[in-house]
mmCIF file of the C-alpha atoms, coordinates in Angstrom:
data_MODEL
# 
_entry.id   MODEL 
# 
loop_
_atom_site.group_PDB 
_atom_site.id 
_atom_site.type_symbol 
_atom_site.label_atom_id 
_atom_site.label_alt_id 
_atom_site.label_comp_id 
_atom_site.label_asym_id 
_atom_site.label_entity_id 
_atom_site.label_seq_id 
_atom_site.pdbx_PDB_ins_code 
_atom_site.Cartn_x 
_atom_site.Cartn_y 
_atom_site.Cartn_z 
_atom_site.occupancy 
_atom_site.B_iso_or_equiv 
_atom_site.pdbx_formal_charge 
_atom_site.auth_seq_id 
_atom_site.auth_comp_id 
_atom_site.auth_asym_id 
_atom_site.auth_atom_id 
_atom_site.pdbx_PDB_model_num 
ATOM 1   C CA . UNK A 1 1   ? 61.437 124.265 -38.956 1.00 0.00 ? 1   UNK A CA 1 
ATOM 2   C CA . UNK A 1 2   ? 63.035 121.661 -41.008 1.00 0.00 ? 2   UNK A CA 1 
ATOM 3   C CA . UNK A 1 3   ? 61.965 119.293 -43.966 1.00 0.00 ? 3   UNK A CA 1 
ATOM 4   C CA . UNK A 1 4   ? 61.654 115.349 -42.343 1.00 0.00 ? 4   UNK A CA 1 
ATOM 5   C CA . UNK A 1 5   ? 60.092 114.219 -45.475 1.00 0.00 ? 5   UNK A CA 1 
ATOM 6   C CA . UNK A 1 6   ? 63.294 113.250 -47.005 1.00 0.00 ? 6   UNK A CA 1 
ATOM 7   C CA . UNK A 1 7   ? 64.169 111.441 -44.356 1.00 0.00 ? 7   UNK A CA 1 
ATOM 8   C CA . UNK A 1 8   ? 60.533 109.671 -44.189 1.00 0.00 ? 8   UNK A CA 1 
ATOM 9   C CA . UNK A 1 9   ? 60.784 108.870 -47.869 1.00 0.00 ? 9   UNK A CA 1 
ATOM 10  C CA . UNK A 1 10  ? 64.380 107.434 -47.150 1.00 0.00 ? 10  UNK A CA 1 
ATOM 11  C CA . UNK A 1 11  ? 63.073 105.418 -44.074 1.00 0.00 ? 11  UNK A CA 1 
ATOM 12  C CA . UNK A 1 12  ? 59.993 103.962 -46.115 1.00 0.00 ? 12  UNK A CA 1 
ATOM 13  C CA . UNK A 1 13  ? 62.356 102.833 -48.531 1.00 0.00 ? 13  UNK A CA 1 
ATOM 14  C CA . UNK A 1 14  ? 64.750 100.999 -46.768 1.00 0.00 ? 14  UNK A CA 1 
ATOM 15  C CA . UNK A 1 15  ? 61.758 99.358  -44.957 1.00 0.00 ? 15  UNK A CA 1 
ATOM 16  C CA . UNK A 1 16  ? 60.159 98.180  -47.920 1.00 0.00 ? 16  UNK A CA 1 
ATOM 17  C CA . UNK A 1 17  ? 63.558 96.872  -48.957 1.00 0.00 ? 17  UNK A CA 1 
ATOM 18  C CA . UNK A 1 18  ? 64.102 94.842  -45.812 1.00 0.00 ? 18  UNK A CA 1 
ATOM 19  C CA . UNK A 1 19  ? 60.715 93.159  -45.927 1.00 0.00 ? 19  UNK A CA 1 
ATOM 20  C CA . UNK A 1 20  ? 61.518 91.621  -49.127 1.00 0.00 ? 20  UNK A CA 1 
ATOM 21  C CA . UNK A 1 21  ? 65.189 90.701  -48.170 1.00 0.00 ? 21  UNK A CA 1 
ATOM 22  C CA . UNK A 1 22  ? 63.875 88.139  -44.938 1.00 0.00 ? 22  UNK A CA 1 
ATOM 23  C CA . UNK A 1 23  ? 63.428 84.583  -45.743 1.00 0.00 ? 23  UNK A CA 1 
ATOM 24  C CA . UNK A 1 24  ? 64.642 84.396  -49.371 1.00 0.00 ? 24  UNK A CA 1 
ATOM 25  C CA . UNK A 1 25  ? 64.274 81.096  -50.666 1.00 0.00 ? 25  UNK A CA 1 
ATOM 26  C CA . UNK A 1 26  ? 67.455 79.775  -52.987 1.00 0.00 ? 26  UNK A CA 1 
ATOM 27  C CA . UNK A 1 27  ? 66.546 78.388  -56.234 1.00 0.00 ? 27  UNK A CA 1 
ATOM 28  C CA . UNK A 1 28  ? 66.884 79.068  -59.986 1.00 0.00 ? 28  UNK A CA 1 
ATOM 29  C CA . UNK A 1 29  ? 64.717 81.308  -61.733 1.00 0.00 ? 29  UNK A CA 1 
ATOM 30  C CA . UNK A 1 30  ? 62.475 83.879  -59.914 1.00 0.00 ? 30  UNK A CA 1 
ATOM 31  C CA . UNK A 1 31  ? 61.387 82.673  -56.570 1.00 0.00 ? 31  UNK A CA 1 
ATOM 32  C CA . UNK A 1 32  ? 58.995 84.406  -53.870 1.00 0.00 ? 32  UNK A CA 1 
ATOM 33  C CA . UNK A 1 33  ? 60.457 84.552  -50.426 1.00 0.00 ? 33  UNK A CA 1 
ATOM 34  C CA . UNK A 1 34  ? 59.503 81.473  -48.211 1.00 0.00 ? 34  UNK A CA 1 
ATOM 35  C CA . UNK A 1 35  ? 56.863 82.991  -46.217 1.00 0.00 ? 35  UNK A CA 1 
ATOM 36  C CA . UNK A 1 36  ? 54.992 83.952  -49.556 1.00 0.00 ? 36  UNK A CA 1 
ATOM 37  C CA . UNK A 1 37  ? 55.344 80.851  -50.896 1.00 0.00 ? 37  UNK A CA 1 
ATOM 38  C CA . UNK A 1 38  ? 54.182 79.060  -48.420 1.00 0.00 ? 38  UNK A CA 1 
ATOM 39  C CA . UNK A 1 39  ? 51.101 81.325  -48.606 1.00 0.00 ? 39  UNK A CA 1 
ATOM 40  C CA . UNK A 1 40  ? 50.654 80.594  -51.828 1.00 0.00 ? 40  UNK A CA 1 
ATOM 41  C CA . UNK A 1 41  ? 51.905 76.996  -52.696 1.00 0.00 ? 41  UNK A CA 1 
ATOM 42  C CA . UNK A 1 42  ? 49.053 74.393  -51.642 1.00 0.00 ? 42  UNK A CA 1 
ATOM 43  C CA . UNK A 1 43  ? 49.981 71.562  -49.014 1.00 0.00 ? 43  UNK A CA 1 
ATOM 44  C CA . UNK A 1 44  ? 51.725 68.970  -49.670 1.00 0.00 ? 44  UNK A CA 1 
ATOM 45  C CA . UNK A 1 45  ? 48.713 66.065  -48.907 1.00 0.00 ? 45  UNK A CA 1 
ATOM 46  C CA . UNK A 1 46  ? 46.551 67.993  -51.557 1.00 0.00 ? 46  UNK A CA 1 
ATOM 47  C CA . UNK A 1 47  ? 47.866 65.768  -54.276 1.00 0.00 ? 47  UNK A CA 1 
ATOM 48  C CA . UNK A 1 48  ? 46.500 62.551  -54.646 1.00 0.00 ? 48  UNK A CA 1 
ATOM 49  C CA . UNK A 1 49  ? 47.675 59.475  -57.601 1.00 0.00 ? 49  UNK A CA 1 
ATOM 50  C CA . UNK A 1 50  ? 44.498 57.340  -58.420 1.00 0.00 ? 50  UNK A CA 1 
ATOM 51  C CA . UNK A 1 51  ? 44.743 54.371  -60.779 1.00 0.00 ? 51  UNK A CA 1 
ATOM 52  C CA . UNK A 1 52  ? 41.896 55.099  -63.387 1.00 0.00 ? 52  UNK A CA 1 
ATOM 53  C CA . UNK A 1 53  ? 40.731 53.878  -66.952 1.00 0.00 ? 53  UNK A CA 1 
ATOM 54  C CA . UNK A 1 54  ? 41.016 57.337  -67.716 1.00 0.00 ? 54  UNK A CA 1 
ATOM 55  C CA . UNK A 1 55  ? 41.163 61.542  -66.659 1.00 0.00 ? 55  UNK A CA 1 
ATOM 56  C CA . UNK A 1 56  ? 37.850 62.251  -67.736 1.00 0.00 ? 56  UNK A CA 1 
ATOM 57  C CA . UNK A 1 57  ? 36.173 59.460  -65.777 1.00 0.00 ? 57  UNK A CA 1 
ATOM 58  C CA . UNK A 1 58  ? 38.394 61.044  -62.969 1.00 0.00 ? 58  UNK A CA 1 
ATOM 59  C CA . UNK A 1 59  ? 37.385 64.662  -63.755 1.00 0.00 ? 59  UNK A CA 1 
ATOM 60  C CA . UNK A 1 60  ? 33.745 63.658  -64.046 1.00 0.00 ? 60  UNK A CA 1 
ATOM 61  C CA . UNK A 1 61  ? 34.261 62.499  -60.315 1.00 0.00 ? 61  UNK A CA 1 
ATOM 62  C CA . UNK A 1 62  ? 35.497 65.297  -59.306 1.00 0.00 ? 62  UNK A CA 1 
ATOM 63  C CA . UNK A 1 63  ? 32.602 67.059  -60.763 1.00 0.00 ? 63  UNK A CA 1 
ATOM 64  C CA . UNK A 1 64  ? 30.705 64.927  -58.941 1.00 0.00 ? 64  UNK A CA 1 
ATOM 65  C CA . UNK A 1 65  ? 32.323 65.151  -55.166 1.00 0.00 ? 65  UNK A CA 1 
ATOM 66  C CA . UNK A 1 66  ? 32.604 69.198  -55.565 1.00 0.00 ? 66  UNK A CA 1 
ATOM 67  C CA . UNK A 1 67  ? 28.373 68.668  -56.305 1.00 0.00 ? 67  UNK A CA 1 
ATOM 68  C CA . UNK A 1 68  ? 28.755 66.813  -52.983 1.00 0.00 ? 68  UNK A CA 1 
ATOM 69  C CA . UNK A 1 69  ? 30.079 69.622  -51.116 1.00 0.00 ? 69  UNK A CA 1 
ATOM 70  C CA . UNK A 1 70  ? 27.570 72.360  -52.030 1.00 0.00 ? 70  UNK A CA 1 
ATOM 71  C CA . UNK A 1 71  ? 29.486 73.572  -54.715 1.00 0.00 ? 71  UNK A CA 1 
ATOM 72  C CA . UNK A 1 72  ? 28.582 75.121  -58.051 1.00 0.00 ? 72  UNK A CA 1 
ATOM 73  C CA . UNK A 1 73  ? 30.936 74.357  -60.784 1.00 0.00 ? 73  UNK A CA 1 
ATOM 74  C CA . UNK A 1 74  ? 32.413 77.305  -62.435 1.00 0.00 ? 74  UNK A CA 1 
ATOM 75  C CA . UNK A 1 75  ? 34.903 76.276  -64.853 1.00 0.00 ? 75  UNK A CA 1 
ATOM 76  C CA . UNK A 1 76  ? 35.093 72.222  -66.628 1.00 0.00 ? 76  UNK A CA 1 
ATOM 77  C CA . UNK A 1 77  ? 37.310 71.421  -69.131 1.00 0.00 ? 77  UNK A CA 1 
ATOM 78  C CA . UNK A 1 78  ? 38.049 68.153  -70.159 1.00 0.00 ? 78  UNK A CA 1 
ATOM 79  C CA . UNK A 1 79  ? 40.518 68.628  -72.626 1.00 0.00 ? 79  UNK A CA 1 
ATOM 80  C CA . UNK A 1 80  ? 42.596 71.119  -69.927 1.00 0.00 ? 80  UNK A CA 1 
ATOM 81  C CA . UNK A 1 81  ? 42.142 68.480  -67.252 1.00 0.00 ? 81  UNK A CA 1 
ATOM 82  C CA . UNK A 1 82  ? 40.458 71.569  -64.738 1.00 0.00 ? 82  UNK A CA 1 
ATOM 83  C CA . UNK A 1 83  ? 37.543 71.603  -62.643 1.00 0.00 ? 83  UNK A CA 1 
ATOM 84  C CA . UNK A 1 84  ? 37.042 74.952  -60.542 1.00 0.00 ? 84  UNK A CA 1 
ATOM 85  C CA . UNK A 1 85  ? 34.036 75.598  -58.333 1.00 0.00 ? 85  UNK A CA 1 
ATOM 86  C CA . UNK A 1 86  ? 32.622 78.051  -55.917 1.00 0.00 ? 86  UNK A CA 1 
ATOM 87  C CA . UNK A 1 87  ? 30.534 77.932  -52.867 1.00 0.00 ? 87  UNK A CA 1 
ATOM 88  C CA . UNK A 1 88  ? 29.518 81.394  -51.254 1.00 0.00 ? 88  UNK A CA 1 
ATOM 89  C CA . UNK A 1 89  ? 27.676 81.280  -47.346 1.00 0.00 ? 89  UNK A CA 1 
ATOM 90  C CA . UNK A 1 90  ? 26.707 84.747  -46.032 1.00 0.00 ? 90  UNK A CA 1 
ATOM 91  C CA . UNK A 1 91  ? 24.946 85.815  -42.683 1.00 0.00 ? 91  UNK A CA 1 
ATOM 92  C CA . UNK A 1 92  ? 23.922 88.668  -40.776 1.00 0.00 ? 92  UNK A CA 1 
ATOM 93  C CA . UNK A 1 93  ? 26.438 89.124  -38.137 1.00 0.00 ? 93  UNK A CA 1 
ATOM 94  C CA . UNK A 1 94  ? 29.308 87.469  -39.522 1.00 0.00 ? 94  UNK A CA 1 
ATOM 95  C CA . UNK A 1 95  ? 29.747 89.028  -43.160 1.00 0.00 ? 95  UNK A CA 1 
ATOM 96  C CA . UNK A 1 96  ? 30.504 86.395  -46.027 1.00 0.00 ? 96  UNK A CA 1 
ATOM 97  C CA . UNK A 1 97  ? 32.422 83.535  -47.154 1.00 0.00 ? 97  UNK A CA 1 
ATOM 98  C CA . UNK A 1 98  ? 33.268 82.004  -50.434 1.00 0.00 ? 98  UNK A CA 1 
ATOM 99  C CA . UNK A 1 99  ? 35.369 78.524  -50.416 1.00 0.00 ? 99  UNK A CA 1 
ATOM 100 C CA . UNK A 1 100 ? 36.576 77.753  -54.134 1.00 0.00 ? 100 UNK A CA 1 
ATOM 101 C CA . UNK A 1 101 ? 38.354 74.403  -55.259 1.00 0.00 ? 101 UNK A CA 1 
ATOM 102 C CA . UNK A 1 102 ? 40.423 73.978  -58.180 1.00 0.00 ? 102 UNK A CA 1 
ATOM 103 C CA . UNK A 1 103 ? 41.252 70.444  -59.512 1.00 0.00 ? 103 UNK A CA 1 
ATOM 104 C CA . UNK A 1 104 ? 43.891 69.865  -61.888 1.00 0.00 ? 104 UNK A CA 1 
ATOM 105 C CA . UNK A 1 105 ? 44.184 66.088  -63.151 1.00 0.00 ? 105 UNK A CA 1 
ATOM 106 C CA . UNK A 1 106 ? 47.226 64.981  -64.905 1.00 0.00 ? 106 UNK A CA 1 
ATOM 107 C CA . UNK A 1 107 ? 48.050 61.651  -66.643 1.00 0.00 ? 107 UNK A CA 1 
ATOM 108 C CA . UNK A 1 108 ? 50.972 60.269  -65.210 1.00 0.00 ? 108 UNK A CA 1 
ATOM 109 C CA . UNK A 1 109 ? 51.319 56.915  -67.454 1.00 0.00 ? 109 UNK A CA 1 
ATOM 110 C CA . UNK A 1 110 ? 48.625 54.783  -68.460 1.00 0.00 ? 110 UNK A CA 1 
ATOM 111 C CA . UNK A 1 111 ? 45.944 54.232  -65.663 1.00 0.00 ? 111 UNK A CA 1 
ATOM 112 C CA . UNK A 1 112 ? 47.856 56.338  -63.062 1.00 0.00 ? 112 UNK A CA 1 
ATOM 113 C CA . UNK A 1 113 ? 46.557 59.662  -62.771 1.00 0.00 ? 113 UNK A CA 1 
ATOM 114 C CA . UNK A 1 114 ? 47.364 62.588  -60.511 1.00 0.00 ? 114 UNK A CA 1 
ATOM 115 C CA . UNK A 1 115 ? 44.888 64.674  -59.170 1.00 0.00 ? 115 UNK A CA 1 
ATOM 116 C CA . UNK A 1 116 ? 45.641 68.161  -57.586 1.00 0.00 ? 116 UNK A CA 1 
ATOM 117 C CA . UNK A 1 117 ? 43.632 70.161  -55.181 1.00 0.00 ? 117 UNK A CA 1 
ATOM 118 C CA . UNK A 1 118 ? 43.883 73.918  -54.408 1.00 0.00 ? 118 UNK A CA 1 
ATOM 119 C CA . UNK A 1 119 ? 40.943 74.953  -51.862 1.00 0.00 ? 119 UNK A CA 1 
ATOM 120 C CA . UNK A 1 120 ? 41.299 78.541  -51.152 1.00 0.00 ? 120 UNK A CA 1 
ATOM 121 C CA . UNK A 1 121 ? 39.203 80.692  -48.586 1.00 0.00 ? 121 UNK A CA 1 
ATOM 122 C CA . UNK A 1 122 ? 37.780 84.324  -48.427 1.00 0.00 ? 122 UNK A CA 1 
ATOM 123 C CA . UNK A 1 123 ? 36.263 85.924  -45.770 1.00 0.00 ? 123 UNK A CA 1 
ATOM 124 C CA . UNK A 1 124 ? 34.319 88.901  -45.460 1.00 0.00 ? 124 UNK A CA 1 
ATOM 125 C CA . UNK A 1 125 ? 33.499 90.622  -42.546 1.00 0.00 ? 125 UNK A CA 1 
ATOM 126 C CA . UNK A 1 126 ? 33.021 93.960  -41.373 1.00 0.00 ? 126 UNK A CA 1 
ATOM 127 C CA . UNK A 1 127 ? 30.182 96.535  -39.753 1.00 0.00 ? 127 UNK A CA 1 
ATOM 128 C CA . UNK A 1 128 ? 26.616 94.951  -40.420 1.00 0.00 ? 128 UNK A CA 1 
ATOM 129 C CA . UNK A 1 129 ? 25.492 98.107  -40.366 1.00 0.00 ? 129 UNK A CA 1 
ATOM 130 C CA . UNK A 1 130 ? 26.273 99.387  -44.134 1.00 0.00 ? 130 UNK A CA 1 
ATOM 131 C CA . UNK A 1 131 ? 28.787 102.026 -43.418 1.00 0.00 ? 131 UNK A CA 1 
ATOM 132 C CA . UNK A 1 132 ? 31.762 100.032 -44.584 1.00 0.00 ? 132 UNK A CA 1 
ATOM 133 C CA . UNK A 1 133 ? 35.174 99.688  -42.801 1.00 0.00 ? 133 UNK A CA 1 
ATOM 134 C CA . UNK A 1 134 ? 34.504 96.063  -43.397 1.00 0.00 ? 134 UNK A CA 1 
ATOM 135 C CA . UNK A 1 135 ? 37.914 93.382  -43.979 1.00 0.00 ? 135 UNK A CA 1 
ATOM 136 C CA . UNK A 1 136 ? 38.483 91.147  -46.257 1.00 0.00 ? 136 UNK A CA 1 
ATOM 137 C CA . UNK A 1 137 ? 41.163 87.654  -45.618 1.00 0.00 ? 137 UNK A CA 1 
ATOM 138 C CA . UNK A 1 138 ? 41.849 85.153  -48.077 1.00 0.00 ? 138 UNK A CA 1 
ATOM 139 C CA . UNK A 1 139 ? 44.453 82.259  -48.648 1.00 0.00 ? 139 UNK A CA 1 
ATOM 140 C CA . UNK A 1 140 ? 44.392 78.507  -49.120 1.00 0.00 ? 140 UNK A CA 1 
ATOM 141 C CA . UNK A 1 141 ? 42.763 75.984  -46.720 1.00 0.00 ? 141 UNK A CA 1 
ATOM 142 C CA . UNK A 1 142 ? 45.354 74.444  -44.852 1.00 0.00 ? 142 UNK A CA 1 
ATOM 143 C CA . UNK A 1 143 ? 42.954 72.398  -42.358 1.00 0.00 ? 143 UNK A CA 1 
ATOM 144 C CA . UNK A 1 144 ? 43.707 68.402  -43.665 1.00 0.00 ? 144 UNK A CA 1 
ATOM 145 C CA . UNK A 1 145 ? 40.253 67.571  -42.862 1.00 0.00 ? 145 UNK A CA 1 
ATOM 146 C CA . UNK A 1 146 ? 38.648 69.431  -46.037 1.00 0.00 ? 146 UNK A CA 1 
ATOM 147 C CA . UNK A 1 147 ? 40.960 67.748  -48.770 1.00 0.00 ? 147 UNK A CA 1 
ATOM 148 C CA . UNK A 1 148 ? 39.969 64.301  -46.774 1.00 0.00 ? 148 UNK A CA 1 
ATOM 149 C CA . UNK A 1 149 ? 36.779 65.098  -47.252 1.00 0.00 ? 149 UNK A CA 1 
ATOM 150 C CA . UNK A 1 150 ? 36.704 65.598  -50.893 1.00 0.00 ? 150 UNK A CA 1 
ATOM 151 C CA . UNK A 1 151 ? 38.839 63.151  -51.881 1.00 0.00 ? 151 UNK A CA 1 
ATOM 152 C CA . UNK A 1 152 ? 36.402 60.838  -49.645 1.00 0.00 ? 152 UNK A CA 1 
ATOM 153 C CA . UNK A 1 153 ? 34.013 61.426  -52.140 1.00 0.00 ? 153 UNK A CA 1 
ATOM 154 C CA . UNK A 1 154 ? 35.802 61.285  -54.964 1.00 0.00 ? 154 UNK A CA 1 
ATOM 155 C CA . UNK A 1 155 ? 37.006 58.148  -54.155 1.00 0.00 ? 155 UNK A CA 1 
ATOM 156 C CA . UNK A 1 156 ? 33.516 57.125  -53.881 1.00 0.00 ? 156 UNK A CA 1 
ATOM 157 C CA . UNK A 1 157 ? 32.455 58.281  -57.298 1.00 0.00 ? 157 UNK A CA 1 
ATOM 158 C CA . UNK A 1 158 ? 35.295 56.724  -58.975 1.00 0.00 ? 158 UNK A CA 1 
ATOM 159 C CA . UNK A 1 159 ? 34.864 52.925  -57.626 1.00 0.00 ? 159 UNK A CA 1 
ATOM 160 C CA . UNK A 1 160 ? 30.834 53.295  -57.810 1.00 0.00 ? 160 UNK A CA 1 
ATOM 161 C CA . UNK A 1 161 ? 29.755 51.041  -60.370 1.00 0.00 ? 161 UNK A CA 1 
# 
């Protein structure tokens, strides 16, 4: 009887090679493949520019319009310009779900500021039984209608008197 595991580990190898080879993006520096970074990298109508006396009125707002959309703030610093919040949603049959935002605000000049958002998902599901084998899927929210929402209500917040 022979020894395959030599040629198993060889196999494996080149596998794992060619996954990473695929879809290369060209750039400078280190840079994930495309299909990873376009996992990763948030869509492009997740930045907004607002013109606003300032970034802390503008991260208060934000504050304000995550509060809006059931979620609990996690992280606020002023001086960073970062907001992030969580909001978890279980049941019975379906397993769990946490949404979390981040907003970064940046001042672009005077009065124009940028405001990022990063929504990301995870879902948990799996056996509602106990016994495990339960899966878990994350990544960021790619459905427009959720970053509309927000910035709805952040525009809201900001022109409120």
């Amino acid at each position: 009887m022979r020894n395959c595991a030599p040629v198993g580990l060889v196999l494996g190898l080149l596998a794992a090679l060619s996954l990473g080879l695929p879809g290369c993006a060209s750039g400078s520096g280190a840079s994930l493949p495309s299909a990873l970074a376009a996992r990763w990298s948030p869509p492009p109508f997740a930045t907004r520019t607002v013109e606003a006396g300032d970034s802390s009125a503008v991260l208060q707002a934000s504050r304000k319009a995550a509060a809006g959309g059931g979620f609990a703030v996690q992280r606020y610093d002023e001086a960073a310009g970062v907001l992030a919040a969580a909001r978890r949603q279980t049941t019975a049959f379906e397993g769990a779900r946490q949404d979390t935002l981040e907003v970064r605000v940046v001042v672009l000049s005077p009065g124009l500021i940028q405001i990022a958002l990063v929504l990301r998902e995870v879902v948990e599901s799996g056996s509602g039984d106990g016994r495990g084998g339960g899966l878990v899927s994350s990544g960021i929210v790619r459905d427009r209608v959720a970053y509309d929402a927000f910035f709805e209500r952040l525009t809201a917040f900001l022109t409120a008197p």
